[in-house]
N, C-alpha and C positions, 0 to 999 in steps of 0.2 A: 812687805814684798817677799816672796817666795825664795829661796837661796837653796842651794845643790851644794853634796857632799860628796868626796871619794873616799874611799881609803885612807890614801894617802892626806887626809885631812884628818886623821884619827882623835887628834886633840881636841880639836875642833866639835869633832860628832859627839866626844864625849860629853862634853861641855853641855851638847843641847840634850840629850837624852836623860843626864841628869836633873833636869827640872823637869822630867814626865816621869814619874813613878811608875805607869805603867809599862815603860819601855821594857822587854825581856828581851831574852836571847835571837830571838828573829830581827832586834834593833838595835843589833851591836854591831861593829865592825868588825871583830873577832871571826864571824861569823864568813865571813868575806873571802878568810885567808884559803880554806877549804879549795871554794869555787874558783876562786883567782889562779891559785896553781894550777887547777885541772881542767880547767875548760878557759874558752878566749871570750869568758862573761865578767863584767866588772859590777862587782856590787856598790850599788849607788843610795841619795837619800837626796830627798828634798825636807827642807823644814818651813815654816812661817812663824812669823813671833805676834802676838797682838798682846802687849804689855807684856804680863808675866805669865800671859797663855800661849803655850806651844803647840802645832801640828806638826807629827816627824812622821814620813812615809817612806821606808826604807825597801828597795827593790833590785833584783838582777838584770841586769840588761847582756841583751842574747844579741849577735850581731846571725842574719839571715846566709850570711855565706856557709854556717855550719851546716847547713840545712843540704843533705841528696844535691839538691839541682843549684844549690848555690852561688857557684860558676856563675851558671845560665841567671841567676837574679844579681847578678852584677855585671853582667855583660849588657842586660836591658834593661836593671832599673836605678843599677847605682848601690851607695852600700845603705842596707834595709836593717832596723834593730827590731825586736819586741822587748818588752819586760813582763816575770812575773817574781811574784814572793819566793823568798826563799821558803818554802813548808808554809809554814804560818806566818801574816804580816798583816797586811793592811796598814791603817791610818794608828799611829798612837798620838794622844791628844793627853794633855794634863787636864782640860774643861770639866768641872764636877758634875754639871748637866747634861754632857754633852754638848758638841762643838754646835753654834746657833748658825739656823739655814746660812743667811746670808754671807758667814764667814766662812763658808762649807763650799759653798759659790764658787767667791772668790778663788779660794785655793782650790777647785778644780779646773776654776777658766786658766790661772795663771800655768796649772801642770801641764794641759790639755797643750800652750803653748809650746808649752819646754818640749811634748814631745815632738810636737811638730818639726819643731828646729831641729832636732834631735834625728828626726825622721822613724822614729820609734810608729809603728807602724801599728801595732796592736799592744793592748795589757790584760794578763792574767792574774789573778790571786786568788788566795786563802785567807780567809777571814780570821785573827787573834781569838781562839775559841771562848775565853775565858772573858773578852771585853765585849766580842759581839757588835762590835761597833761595822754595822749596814748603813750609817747616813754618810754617803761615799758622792751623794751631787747628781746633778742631772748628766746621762749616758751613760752613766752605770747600769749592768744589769746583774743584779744580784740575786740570788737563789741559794734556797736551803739544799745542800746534798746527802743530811742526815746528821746523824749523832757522835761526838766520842765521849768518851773516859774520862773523870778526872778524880783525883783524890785530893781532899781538903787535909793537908800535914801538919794542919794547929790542931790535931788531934793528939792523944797521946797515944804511946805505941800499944797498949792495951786496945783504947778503942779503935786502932787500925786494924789491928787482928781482930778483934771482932766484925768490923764490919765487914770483913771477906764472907766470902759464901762459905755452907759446911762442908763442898765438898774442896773449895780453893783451902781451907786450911787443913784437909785429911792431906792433900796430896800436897805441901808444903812439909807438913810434918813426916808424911814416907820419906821423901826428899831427905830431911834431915837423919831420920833412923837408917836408911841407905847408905848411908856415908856420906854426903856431895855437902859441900862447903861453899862458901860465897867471900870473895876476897877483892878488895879494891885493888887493880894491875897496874903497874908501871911502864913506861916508854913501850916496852916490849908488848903488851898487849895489843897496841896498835901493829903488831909486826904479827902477831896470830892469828888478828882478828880476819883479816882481808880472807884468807881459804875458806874460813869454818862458813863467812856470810857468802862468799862465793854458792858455798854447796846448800843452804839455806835457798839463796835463790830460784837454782836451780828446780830443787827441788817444789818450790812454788812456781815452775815456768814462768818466773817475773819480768817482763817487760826491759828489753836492752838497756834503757837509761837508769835502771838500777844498779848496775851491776858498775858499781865508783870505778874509776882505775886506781893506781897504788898510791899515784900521787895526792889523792882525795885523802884518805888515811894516813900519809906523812905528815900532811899543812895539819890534820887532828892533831898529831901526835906533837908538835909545833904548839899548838894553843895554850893561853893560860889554863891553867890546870883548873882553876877556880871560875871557868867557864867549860871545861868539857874531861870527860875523866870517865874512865870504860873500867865494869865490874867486870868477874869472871866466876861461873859456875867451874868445880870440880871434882871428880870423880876419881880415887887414888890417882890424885894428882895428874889426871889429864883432864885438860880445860871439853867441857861438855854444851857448855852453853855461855853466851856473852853479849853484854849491851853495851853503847855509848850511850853518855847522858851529857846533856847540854845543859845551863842554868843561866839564870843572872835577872835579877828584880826579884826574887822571892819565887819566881817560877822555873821549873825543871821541865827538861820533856824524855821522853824517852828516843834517841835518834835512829838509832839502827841495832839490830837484834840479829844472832845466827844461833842456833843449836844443829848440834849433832844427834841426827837422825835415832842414830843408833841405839843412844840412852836416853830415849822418850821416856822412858816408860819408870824413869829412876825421878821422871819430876823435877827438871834441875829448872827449869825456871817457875815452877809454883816457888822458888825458894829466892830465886836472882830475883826477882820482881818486889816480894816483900822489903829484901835486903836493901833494892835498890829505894824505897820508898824512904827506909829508914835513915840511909848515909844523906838523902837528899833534903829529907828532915834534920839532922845533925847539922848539915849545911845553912842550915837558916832557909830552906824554902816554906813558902808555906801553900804551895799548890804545887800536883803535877796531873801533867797533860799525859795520860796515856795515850790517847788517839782511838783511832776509829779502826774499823778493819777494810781489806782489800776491794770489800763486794756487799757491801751493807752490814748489816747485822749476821757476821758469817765468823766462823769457829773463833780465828781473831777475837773480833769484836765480844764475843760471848765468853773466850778466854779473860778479856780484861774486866769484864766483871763483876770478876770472881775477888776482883782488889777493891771494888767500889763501886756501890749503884748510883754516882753522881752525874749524871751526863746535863753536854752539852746540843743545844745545835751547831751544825758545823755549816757556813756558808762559803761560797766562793762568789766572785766578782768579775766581769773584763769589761774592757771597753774598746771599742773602735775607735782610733786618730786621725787615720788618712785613709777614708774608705776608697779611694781609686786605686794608690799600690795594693790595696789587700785585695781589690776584686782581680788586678794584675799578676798578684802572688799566687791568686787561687790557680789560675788560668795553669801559670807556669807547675805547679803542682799536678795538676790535673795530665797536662802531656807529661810531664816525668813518670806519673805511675802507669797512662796509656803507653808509654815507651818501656816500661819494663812489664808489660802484655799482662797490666792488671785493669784490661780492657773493662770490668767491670764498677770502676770507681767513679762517684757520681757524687760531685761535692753539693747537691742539692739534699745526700742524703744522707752528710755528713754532721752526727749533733757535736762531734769536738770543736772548741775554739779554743785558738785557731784552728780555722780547715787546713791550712795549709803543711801546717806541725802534724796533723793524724796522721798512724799507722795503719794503714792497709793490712784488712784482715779479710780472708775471703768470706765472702756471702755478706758481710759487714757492712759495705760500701757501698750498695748497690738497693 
């Protein structure tokens, strides 16, 4: 039988994650502490046990009031949740063949329940790049969204450098003849970090929901260290460029990235990026996830590389729970944006799921 975790069950979650090897940093609870302070989402988990085989599905859950017209979806429908992954998630399964249909089933008729009760209305995810794991059950609709990044770090650091491109270790090596140094930060880098990724975003016109508030970056700076821990590129001694990196099973990812515009051209992450590979091989990992880029195979994506020609396919997942409040939800969406005179939005021509979560862009919706 299916069983649910909080947080506040920490011991507990521990307990089941370590009989799945595969579990990483997107199926810790560590992971939790971030979203828990800064937003009113509670990271959640279901697990199944069948002997000494586990299924753990670790997920955020979004209560509908945050939403614009929120109010007005509790004044008519009551209180409405969604869930998705945090980044990367999906199903971890210890199964060495993969989890068999019939227990695939099971534990999606038993979830499908949970969110009913739950009233959890819709689900979203990111598929674990590195397991791949698509047998998610019947009402899934899963689809490839393209490729990321990843470096195998049971290499040694010879052949990591090697396998960079010739022109990712020219400009690695300027970097270094430049001056700019690469240094593991303490408490205080999470106290830097927030401006430089502020103007980072800007500067890529990113999307509101990136731009964390401060308390997102305190619950980090909060974490066991041996699960999240920020490099810092330098330039006589002023911080130029900087990453969070998140770990735990053997795998790293890379979380959030800022450079200063200004000293592009000094290279400081052809150098953060190797650095970062190396501490996180030091660390015991033996894979990391670079990721993908913003818009397909776009200067991002072709920036990463330049660290490794290993890619992945990257999949995403939702499903439908309660198609009547969502046709409801739509409704309600659709007057909030006709009320703020975006007389042109037309959720038949809306390919976001949820419709009712899309941003309104003009010419976009219509």
């Amino acid at each position: 039988m299916m069983q649910s975790l909080t947080t506040r069950d920490r011991d507990k979650w521990l307990e089941v994650i370590k009989k799945v090897p595969s579990a990483d940093c997107y199926a810790h609870p560590e992971l939790g502490k971030m979203w828990e302070a800064s937003y009113p989402y509670s990271f959640e988990a279901v697990y199944a046990e069948f002997g000494d085989k586990v299924i753990f599905y670790p997920f955020l859950v979004r209560p509908l009031i945050e939403l614009p017209f929120g109010k007005k979806i509790m004044e008519e429908l009551g209180p409405c949740f969604d869930i998705t992954s945090p980044e990367y998630g999906g199903i971890f399964h210890n199964f060495e063949d993969g989890v068999p249909y019939d227990i695939v089933k099971q534990f999606n008729e038993e979830f499908g329940e949970f969110c009913k009760k739950r009233r959890i209305v819709t689900e979203f995810g990111r598929v674990q790049v590195l397991l791949s794991n698509t047998n998610l059950g019947p009402g899934y609709n899963v689809r490839r969204m393209g490729k990321v990044v990843w470096v195998d770090l049971t290499k040694t650091t010879e052949e990591l450098e090697a396998g960079m491109t010739k022109e990712g270790r020219k400009k690695m090596r300027k970097a270094v003849r430049d001056g700019v140094s690469v240094r593991e930060m303490g408490p205080e880098g999470f106290e830097q970090f927030p401006p430089l990724y502020y103007q980072t975003m800007e500067y890529h016109t990113a999307a509101e929901r990136y731009y964390f508030p401060k308390s997102f970056f305190e619950a980090m700076e909060r974490m066991d260290e041996k699960f999240c821990f920020i490099l810092g590129a330098y330039f006589e001694e002023k911080l130029v460029a900087s990453i969070i990196i998140i770990q735990h099973g053997g795998v790293a990812y890379s979380y959030l990235s800022a450079t200063n515009r200004d000293y592009q051209e000094l290279r400081p992450n052809n150098l953060l990026f190797f650095d970062m590979l190396l501490k996180c091989k030091e660390r015991g990992c033996h894979s990391f996830v670079l990721g993908g880029g913003a818009g397909g195979e776009d200067g991002t994506y072709l920036f990463k590389l330049n660290f490794s020609q290993l890619e992945k396919d990257f999949f995403i997942y939702d499903r439908l729970h309660i198609p009547d409040l969502y046709l409801k939800l739509i409704e309600l969406k659709t007057e909030y944006e006709h009320n703020c005179s975006h007389e042109d939005f037309d959720p038949q021509s809306v390919s976001f799921f949820p419709i009712y979560r899309a941003e309104w862009r003009p010419g976009e919706n219509h």
